[in-house]
N, C-alpha and C positions, 0 to 999 in steps of 0.2 A: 665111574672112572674119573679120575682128577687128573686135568691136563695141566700142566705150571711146568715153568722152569727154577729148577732150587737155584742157581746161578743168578735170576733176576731177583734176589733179593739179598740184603748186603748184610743183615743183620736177624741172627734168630736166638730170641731171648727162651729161656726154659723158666715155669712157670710151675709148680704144685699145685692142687684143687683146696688153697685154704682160701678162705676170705677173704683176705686181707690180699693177698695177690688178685685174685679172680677182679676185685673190685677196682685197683690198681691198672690192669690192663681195659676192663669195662669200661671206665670213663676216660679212656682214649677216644680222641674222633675220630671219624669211619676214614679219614683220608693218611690219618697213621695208622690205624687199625689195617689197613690195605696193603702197606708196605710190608708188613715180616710174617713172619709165617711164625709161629710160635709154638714152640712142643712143651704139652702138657703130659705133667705127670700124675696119674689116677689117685687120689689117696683117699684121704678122708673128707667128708663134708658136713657139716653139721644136722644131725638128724638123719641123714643116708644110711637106708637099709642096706646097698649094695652099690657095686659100681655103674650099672646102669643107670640111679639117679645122679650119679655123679656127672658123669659126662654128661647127660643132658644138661649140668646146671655148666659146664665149659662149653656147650654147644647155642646156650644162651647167651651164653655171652660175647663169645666170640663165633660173629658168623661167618666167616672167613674160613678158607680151607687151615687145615691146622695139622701138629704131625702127636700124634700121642702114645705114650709110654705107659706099662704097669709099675705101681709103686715096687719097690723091693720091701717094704714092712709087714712082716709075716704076721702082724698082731689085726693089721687094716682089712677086713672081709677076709678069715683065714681061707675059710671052704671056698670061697670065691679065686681067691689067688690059686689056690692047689687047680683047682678047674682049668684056670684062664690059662696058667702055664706048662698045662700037661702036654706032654708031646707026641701024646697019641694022636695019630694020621695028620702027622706036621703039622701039632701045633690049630686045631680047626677049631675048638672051641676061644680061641682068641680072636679067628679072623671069622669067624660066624660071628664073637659078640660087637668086631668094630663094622660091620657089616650093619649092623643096626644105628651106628651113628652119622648122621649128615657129614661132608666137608671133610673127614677127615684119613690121614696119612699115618699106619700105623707102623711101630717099630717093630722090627723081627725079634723076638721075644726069646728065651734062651730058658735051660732048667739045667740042672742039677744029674736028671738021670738022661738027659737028652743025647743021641750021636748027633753026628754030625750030618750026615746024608736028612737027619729029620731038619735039621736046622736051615738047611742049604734047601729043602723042596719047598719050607713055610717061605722063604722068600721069593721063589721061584712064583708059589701061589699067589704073594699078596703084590706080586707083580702081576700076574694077568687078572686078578679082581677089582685091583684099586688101581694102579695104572703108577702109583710110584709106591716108594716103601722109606724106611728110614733104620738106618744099626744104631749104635748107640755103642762107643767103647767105654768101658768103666774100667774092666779088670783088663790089665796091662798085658799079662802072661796068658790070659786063657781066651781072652774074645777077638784076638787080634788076627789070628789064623782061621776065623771061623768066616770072621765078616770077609778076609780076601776069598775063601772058598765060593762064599757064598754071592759076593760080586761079580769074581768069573762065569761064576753060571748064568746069570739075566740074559733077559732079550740083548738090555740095554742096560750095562751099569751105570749111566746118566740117568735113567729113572731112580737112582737111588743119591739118598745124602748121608753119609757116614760121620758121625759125631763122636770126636775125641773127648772126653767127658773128665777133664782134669780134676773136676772139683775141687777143696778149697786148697790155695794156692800159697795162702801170706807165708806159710812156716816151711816150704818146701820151695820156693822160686827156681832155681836155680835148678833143681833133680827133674821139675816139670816139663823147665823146657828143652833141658837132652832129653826124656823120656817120650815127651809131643813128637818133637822131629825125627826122633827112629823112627816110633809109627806112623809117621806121615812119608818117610820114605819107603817102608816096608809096604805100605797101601799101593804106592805109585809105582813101585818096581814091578809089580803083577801086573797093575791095574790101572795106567798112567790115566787113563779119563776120569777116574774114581773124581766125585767130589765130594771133597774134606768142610768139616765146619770144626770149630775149637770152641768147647764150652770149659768154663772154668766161673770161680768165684772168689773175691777177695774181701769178702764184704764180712767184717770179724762176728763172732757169739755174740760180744759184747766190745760196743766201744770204750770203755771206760779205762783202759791203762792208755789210750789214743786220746784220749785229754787233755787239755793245758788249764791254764788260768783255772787251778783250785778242781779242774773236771768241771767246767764249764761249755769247754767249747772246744772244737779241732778239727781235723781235715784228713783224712785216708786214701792215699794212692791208688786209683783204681786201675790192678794189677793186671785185668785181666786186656786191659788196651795195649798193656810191655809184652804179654805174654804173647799176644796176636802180633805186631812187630815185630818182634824177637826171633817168630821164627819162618818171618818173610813176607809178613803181612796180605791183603788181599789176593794177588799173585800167585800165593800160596795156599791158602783155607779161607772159609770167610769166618767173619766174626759173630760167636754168642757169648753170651752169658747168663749168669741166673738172677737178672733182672735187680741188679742190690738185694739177696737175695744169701745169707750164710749159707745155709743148705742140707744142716742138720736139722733134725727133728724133734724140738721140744715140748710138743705138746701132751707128753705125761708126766714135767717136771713137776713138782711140788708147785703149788698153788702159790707159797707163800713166798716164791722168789720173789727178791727184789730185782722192781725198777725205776727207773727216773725218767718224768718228763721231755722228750725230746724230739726236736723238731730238727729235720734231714733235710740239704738242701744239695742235691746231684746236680755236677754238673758235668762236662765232657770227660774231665780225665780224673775225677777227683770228687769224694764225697763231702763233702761240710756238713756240722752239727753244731746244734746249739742246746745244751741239757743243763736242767734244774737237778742237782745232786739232792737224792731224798724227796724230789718233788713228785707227787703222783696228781695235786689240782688240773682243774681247766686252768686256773688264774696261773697254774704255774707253765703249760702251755700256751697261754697267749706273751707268757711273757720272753718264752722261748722263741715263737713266733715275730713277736716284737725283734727280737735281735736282728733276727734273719732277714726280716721285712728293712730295717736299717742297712745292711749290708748291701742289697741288693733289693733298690724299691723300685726297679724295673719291675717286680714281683705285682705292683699297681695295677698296669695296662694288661696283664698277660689275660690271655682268656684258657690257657692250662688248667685246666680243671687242680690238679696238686697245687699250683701255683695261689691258686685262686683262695681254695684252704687255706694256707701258711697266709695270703694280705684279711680274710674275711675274719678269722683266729686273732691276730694281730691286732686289726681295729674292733676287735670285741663286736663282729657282725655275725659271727657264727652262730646256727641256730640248729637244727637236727640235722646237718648235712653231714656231721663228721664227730664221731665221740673221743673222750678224750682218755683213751688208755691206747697201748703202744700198738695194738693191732689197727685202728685206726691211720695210727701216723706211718704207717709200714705202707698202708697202702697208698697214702701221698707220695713217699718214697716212690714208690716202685712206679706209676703214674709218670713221675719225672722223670725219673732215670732213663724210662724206654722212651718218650721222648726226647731226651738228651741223645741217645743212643743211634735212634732212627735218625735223626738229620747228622751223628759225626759219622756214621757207617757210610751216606754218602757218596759217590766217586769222588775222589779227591778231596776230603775233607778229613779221612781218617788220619788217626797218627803214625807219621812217618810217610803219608805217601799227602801231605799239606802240601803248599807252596809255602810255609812252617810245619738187732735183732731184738731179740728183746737186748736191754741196756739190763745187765745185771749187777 
């Protein structure tokens, strides 16, 4: 049984089992690593026969209680997925399999041939086995009546954290954030203790039309700090996101996409980039680095592990710590970011409540 409070944490980033994440969040220190609570989503892992090596390699790495998800990719352990989300005796071959993992807070999982009375008992169960549980809203129309069912029914709907799951946001702003706030009042009109969290992402496919100087270099609005603002800030849901993080899945694109060299430098409200158009060198990454390191050589003293990448890159000190294609530099990225993240999340430090992928 996991005892916490989801309210005592201000920030929860969503994380998929690639590499470049996993690795990203791993070389967090254990005094960040402590602050969020992180919900992992199951997917693919290199080499994994199934999803039970998978989680262990997130249980590795994050030993912290954590809240975990099944992928939606019917191609990723198909027989596995059919299993895990079957709904026969609510849903028991899912909480039998998270029952085998250390630390962690599993989502109430949802199907296709599912009712609802099955939906509303798995929660009920992985309320008294686990001791909290987590929803997850994706579909606007269909999950949103399930999770208040299924809220009403707990001990305690405070054992639960309910995730509005906007995903990606850049080309849709404005529909989001009516769409957030209905379902954040629909939740609250039932179920006024519910607690809300807003997951979203604004982190583009590819940066390259966000380019200036020739697609050199640029900066992207990180959306999803307007969006948690916008619709009331802390007061109201607390803050996630998907870690600089697009959130589609391109790992069966053609091999032969192109990309270019580039070095990401997150900071509180806003991402910065420095890219070699047509560069795929180390040479052409340290020179990317080199920018970055010029811009901000506070990037010197830091003992950030990402940070430490972009000055060791820079002065041509880098040695096997970090390769130089774009999976690599995703996870300095991400490294950052949720640092960046964990100290604006805060009390009083977030925005509005201050005293102020791959590159194709």
């Amino acid at each position: 049984m996991i005892s916490i409070n989801f309210e005592s944490y201000s920030y929860y980033p969503v994380l998929r089992t690639r590499p470049a994440e996993l690795k990203g969040i791993e070389k967090l220190d254990d005094s960040y690593k402590s602050q969020i609570l992180p919900l992992f989503t199951l997917g693919k892992w290199p080499k994994a026969q199934d999803f039970k090596k998978v989680a262990n390699k997130v249980s590795e790495t994050f030993k912290y209680p954590f809240i975990l998800d099944l992928t939606t990719e019917e191609n990723v352990f198909p027989e596995e997925i059919t299993s895990l989300k079957n709904s026969e005796n609510n849903f028991e071959n899912w909480i039998n399999f998270c029952k085998t993992i250390p630390n962690v807070i599993p989502v109430v999982q949802k199907s296709q041939q599912m009712r609802l009375p099955s939906f509303v008992k798995q929660a009920e169960n992985i309320e008294k086995q686990f001791g909290k549980l987590a929803f997850r809203i994706k579909d606007y129309q269909a999950d949103v009546r399930n999770v208040i069912s299924a809220l009403a029914a707990l001990d305690d709907p405070e054992n639960a954290i309910t995730f509005i799951d906007a995903k990606y946001i850049r080309n849709s702003y404005a529909a989001t954030v009516a769409a957030v706030i209905s379902i954040i009042n629909q939740i609250r009109t039932e179920v006024p203790e519910a607690i809300i969290c807003i997951l979203a992402t604004s982190f583009p496919a590819s940066v390259a039309s966000y380019a200036i100087d020739n697609g050199q270099r640029g900066s992207l609005e990180i959306l999803e700090r307007q969006l948690h603002t916008d619709i009331g800030g802390s007061s109201i849901a607390i803050y996630g996101d998907y870690a600089s993080i697009h959130g589609m899945i391109y790992d069966d694109a053609p091999q032969i996409m192109r990309w270019a060299a580039r070095v990401d430098y997150p900071k509180e409200l806003t991402w910065y980039f420095e890219r070699i158009p047509k560069g795929t060198s180390k040479s052409d990454f340290e020179v990317a680095a080199e920018r970055v390191l010029a811009l901000h050589p506070e990037i010197e003293h830091s003992n950030l592990w990402g940070e430490q990448m972009i000055y060791k890159t820079a002065k041509k000190l880098i040695g096997k710590e970090i390769g130089f294609a774009p999976a690599s530099w995703i996870a300095v990225r991400v490294n950052i970011h949720l640092v960046r993240q964990i100290d604006f999340s805060k009390p009083n430090l977030a925005l509005g409540e201050e005293d102020e992928e791959l590159d194709f």
